[in-house]
C-alpha positions as CSV (number, residue, x, y, z in Angstrom):
1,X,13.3,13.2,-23.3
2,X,9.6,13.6,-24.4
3,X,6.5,13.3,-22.1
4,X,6.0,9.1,-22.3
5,X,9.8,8.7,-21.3
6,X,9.3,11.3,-18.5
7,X,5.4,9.0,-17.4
8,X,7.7,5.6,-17.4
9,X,10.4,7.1,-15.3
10,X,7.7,8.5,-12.9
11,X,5.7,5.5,-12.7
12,X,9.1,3.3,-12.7
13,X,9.8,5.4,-9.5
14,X,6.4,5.2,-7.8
15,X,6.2,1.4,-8.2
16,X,9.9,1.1,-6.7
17,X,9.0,3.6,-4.0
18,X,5.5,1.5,-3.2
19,X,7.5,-1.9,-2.9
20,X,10.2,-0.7,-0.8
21,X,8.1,0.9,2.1
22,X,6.0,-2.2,1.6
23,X,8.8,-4.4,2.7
24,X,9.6,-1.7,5.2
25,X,6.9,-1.2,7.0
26,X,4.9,-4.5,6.4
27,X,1.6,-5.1,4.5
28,X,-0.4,-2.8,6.7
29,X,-2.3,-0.6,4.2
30,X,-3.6,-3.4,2.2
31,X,-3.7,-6.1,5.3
32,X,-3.8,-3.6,8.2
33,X,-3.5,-5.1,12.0
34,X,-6.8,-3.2,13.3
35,X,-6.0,-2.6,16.5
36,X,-7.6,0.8,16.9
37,X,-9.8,0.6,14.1
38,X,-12.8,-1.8,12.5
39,X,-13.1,0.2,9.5
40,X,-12.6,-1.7,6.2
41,X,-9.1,-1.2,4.4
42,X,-10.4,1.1,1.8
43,X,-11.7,3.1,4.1
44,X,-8.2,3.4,5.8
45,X,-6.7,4.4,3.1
46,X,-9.2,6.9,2.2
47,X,-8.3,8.7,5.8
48,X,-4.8,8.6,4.9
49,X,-5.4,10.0,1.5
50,X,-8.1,12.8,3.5
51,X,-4.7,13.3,5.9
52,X,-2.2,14.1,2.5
53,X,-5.1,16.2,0.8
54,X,-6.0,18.7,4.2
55,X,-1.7,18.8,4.4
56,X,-1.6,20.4,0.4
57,X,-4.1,22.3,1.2
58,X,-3.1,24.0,4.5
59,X,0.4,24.3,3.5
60,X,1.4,27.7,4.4
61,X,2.3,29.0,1.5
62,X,1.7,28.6,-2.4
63,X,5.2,27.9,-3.2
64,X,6.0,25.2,-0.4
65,X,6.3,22.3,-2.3
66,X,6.2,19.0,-0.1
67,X,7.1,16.5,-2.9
68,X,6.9,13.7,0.0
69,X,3.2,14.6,0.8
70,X,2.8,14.4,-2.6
71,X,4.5,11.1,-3.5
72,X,2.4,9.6,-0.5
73,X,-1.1,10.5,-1.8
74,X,-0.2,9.4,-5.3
75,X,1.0,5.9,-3.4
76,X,-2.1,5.9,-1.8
77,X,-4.1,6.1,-4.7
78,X,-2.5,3.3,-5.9
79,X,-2.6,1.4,-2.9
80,X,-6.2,2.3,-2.8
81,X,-6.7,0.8,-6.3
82,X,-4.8,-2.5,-5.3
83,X,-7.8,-2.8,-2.0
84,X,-10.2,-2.9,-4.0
85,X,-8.5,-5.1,-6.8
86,X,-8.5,-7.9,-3.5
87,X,-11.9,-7.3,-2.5
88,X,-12.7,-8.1,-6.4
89,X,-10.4,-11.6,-6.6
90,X,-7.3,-9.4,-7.9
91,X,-8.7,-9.3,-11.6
92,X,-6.3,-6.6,-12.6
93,X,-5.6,-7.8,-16.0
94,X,-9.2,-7.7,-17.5
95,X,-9.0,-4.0,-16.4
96,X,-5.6,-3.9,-18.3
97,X,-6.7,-5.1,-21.7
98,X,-9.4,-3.0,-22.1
99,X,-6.3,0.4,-22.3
């Protein structure tokens, strides 16, 4: 399998993954219910991407490997790209004809 198979079965899975705990756990990184919290929905997210970033780097050892932190801040990197794709009118596909 060479490296652009190996990038669609990664993205293939990250896009699944993203969906599913959407309909799991509701719409509340990209619509969240702001009970606690006034900040925008960017900023959210960037506090949950802070959150997966300070867990890498205070893992306890070089070798411990949390692919599930890892999954979760490349989700949230995605999921911070989508925010701002609302707070723009959703105009992903401009951004996509221009690759």
């Amino acid at each position: 399998m060479d490296t652009q198979e190996l990038i669609a079965i990664e993205c293939d899975f990250i896009k699944k993954m993203l969906i599913q705990k959407n309909k799991d756990y509701g719409d509340s990184a990209i619509n969240p219910t702001q009970i606690f919290s006034s900040a925008d929905k960017s900023e959210l997210i960037n506090v949950r991407i802070d959150d997966k970033l300070s867990r890498i780097k205070n893992r306890t050892t070089k070798k411990t490997f949390d692919e599930d932190t890892i999954l979760d801040l490349i989700g949230y990197l995605i999921l911070k790209r989508v925010a701002e794709k609302h707070v723009c009118g959703g105009n992903i596909h401009a951004e996509q004809n221009n690759i």
